[in-house]
C-alpha positions in Angstrom: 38.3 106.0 116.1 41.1 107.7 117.4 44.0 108.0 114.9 47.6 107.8 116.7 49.5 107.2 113.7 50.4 110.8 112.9 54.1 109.8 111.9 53.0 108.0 108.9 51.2 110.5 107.7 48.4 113.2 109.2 45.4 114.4 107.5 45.5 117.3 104.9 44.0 120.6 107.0 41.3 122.8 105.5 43.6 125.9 105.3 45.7 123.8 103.0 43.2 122.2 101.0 41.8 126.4 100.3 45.3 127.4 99.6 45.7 124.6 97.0 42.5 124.6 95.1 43.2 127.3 93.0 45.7 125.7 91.0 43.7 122.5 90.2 40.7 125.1 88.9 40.7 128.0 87.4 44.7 128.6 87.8 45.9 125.2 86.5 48.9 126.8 83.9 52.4 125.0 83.5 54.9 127.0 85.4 57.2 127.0 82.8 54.8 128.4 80.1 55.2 131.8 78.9 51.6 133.1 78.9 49.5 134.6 81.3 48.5 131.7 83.0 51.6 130.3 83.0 52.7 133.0 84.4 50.2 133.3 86.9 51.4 129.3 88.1 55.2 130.7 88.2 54.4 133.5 90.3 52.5 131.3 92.8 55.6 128.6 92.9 57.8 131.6 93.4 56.3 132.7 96.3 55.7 128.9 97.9 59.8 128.8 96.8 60.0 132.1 99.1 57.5 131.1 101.9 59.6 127.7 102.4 63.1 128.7 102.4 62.2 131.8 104.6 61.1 128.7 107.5 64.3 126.9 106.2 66.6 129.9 106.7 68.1 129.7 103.0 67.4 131.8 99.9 64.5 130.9 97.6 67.0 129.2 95.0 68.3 126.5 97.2 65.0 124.8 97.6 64.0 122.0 95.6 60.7 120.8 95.0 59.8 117.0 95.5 57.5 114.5 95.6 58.4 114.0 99.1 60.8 112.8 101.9 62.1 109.7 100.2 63.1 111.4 96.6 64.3 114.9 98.4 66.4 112.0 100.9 67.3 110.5 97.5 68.3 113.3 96.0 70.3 114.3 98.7 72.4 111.1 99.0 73.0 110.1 95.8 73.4 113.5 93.9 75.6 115.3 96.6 77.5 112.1 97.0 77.7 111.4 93.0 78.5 115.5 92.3 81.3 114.9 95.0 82.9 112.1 93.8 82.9 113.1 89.9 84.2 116.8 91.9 86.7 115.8 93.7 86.6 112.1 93.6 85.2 111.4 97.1 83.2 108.3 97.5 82.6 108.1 101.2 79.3 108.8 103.2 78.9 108.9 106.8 74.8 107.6 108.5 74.0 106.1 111.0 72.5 102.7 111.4 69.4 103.6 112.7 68.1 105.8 109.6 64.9 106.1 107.3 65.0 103.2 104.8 64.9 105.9 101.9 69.0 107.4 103.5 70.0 103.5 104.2 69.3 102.3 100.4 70.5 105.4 99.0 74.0 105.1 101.2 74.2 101.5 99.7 73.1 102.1 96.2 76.3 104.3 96.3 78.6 101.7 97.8 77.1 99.3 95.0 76.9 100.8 91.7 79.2 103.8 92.4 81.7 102.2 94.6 81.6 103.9 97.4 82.9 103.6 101.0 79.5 103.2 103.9 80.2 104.2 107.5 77.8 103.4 109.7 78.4 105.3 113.0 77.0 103.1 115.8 74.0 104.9 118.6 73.6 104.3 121.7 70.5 102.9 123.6 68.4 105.6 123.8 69.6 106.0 119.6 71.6 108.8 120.1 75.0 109.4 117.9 77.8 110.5 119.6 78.9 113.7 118.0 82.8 113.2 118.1 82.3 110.0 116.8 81.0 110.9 113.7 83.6 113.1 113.4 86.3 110.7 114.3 84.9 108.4 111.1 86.1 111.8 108.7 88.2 110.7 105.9 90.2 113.1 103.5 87.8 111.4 101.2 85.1 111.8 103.1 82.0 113.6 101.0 78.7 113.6 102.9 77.6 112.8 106.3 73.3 112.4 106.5 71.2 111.6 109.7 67.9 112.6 111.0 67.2 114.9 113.1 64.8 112.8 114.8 63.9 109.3 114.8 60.8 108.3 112.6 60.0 105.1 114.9 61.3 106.1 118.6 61.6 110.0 118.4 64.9 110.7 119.3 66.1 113.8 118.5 70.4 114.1 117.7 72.2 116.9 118.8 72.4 117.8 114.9 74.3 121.2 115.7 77.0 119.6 117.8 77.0 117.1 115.0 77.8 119.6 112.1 80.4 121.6 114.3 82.3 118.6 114.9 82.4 117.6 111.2 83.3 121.3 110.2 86.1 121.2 112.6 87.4 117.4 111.7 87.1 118.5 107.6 86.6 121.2 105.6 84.5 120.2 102.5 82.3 117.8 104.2 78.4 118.0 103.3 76.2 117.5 106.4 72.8 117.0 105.4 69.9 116.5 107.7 66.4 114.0 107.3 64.1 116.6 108.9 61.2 115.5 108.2 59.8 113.7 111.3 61.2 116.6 112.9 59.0 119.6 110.8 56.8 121.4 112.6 58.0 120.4 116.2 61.6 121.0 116.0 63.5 124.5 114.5 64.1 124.0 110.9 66.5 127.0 110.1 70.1 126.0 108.9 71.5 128.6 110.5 71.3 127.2 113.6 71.2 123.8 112.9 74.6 124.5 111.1 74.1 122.1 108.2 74.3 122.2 104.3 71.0 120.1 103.6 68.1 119.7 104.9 64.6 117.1 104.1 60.9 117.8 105.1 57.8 116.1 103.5 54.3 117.7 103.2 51.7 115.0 104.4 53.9 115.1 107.9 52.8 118.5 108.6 48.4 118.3 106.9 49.6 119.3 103.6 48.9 116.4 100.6 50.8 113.1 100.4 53.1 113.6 97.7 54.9 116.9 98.6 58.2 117.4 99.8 61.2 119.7 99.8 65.1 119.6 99.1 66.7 122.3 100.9 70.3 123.0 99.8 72.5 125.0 99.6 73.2 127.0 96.1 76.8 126.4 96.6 77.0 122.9 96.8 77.3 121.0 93.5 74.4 117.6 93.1 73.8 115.5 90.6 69.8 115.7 89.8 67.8 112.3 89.6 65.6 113.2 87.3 66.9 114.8 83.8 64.5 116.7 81.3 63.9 120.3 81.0 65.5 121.6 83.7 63.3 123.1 86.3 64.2 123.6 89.6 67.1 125.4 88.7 68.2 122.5 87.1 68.1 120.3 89.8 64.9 118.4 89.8 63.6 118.4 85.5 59.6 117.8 84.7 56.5 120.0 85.0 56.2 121.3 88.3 53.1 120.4 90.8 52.1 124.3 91.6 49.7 122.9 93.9 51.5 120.8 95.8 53.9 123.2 96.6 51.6 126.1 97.3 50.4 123.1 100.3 53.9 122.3 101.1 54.5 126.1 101.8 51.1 126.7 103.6 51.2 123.6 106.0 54.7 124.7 107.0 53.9 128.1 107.6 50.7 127.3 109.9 53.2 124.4 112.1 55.7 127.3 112.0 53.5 129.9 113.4 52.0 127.0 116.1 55.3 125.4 116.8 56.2 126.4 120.5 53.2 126.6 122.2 52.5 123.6 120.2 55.0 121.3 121.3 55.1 122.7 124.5 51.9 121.1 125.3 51.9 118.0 123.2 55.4 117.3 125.2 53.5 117.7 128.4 50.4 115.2 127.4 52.8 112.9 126.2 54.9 112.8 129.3 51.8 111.8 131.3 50.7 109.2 129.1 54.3 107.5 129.2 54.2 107.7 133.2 50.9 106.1 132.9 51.5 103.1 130.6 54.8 102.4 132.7 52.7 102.2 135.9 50.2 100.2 134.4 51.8 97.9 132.3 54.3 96.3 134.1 56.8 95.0 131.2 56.4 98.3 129.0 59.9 99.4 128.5 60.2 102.9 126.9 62.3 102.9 123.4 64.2 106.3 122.8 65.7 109.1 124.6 63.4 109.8 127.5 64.6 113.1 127.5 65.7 114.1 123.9 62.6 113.2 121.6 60.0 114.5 119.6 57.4 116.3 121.4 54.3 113.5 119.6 56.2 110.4 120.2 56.0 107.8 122.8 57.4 104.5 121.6 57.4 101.0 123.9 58.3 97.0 124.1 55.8 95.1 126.0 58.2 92.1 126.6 56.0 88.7 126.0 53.1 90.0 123.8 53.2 90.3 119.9 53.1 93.9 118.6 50.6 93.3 116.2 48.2 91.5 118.0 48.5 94.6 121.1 47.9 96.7 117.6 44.8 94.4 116.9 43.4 95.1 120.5 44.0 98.3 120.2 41.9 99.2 117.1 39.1 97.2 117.9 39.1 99.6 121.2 38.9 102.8 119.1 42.5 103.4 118.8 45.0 103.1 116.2 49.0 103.3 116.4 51.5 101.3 114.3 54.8 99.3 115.3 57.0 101.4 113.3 57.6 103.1 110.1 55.0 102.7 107.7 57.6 102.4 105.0 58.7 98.8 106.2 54.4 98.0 106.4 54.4 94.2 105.6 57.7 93.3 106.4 57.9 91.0 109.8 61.2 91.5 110.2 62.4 93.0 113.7 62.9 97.2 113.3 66.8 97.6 112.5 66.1 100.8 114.7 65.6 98.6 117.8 68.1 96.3 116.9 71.1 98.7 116.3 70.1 100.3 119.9 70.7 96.7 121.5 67.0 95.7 121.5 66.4 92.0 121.1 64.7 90.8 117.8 62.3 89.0 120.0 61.6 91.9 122.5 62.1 94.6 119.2 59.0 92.4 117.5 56.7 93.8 120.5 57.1 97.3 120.0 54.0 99.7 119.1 54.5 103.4 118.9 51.8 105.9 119.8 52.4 109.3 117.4 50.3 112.4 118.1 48.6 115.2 116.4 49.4 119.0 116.2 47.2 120.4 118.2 46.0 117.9 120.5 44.8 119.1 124.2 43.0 116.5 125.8 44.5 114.5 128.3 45.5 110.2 127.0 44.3 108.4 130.2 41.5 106.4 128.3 44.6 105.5 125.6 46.7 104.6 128.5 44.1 102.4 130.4 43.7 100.9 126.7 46.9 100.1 126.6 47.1 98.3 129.6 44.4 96.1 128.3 45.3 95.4 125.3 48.5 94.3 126.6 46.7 92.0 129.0 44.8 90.2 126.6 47.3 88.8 124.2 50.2 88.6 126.8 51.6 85.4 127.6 
């Protein structure tokens, strides 16, 4: 079987599984605990801390442990927007339409309990965001803009840097924080460059354990925490902390860190040819995303007249297996609202399958492509 899915999650690598196994044996003490083994867990957390802001381009203190993309999105959201608006009573938010579930139903949660004002700046086909746009939607009241970096179901990448300069230069004040965690491990992660304030990954993206994740933000910037208790994570994120998980969180980013360019570089290049191919072959395979600007492992299409599912049915029973989007919506037979808000039919957007590839991966995707092609022609109408 030949697993395509790698966006909803990748397998945990070996290196991480060594790096972690320590600390659910013989070095299993609560961080917090002042004894040797406690200690021995705290100086181990400290240096994942270290190892993960040093990728992130921030100081140790402004990352925040998680149990991974959706709480450190969460967190972001609601307890920059909520620290705003008791600050300096702000209560508006900035996304785009075209976001991860987990910044869409945090943005309305806000506007619902907390009454706050949503703007949702509209993309264009490809499902890119027009930087002076989102700037033009800055209020005086304006507290947090939040976007991905790149597209979880399609792969487009937004020009996040143009994106945070225009906001800088519209307000003062304003938070920009980034979903990164499609984009870890293919894309550069350091704030500096990306010129924002906050910034998402998640651990099982990258081979590290489901159930990992990181908050990066800066020290400077007030949040409300979710979670209340005993105050860990500088007070940010309370309850015992998962040493493991974060010494595998640390590890797996280091090792995509250290692979990153050459990495993509040649993922980008096997991708490229399998989207020729499946264009050539498949005569109503439309592409979905920036042909251009998108992740290096992503290659997303429409195959007008088919159903999606049943293409992902042919698929699996010829070895391969992809997805039709975001495996956070599994279940739900409702048309992607990523498709929709970039002018895709519902019935053409209920078609789609997207092909996600592994770190690492060399060998040429002819065989998936000629798969494609019949899969396609056995359920198409």
């Amino acid at each position: 079987m030949l697993y395509l899915d790698n966006a909803a999650t990748t397998p945990v690598r070996p290196e991480v599984l060594d790096a972690m196994m320590p600390f659910l044996t013989h070095r299993f003490g609560n961080a917090s605990s002042h004894h040797t083994t406690g200690e021995s867990a705290a100086e181990a957390l400290d240096d994942a801390r270290a190892r993960v802001a040093r990728v992130l381009g921030m100081r140790r203190s402004d990352v925040v442990f998680t149990s991974g993309g959706t709480e450190a999105n969460n967190l972001a959201v609601k307890g920059i927007a909520i620290a705003a608006a008791l600050g300096r009573g702000a209560r508006h938010v900035i996304t785009t339409p075209i976001e991860h579930e987990s910044l869409l139903e945090s943005a309305a949660y806000l506007a619902r309990v907390h009454g706050f004002d949503v703007t949702h700046v509209s993309v264009d086909a490809s499902g890119r965001v027009d930087p002076a746009a989102v700037a033009a939607a800055v209020r005086d009241d304006t507290a947090l803009v939040t976007l991905g970096y790149a597209n979880n179901e399609v792969g487009t990448v937004q020009e996040v840097a143009e994106i945070a300069a225009a906001v800088e230069a519209a307000a003062r004040g304003v938070v920009v924080h980034v979903d990164a965690v499609q984009a870890a491990g293919w894309l550069p992660l350091s704030i500096a460059d990306l010129g924002v304030d906050a910034i998402s990954i998640a651990g099982h993206k990258l081979g590290a354990p489901k159930g990992t994740g990181a908050l990066g933000v800066r020290g400077r910037i007030p949040i409300e925490p979710l979670l209340h208790g005993g105050g860990q994570e500088n007070g940010r994120r309370s309850g015992t902390e998962d040493v493991a998980g974060a010494v595998a969180l640390a590890t797996a980013l280091d090792l995509a860190e250290a692979e990153r360019e050459a990495d993509a570089a040649a993922v980008a290049a096997l991708r490229d040819a399998f989207i020729g191919e499946v264009l050539r072959a498949v005569p109503s395979a439309r592409l979905t995303g920036d042909p251009v600007h998108r992740l290096p492992g992503t290659a997303s299409f429409t195959f007008a007249g088919t159903s999606g599912e049943a293409v992902l049915l042919e698929l699996e029973r010829r070895g391969i297996v992809s997805s039709s989007g975001s495996a956070c919506a599994a279940g739900s037979d409702e048309p992607s609202h990523v498709l929709l808000a970039m002018g895709i039919s519902a019935e053409v957007a209920q078609t789609a399958v997207r092909f996600t590839f592994p770190h690492g991966l060399r060998a040429p995707l002819d065989a998936v492509a000629a798969a494609v092609a019949a899969s396609v022609a056995a359920v198409g109408s």
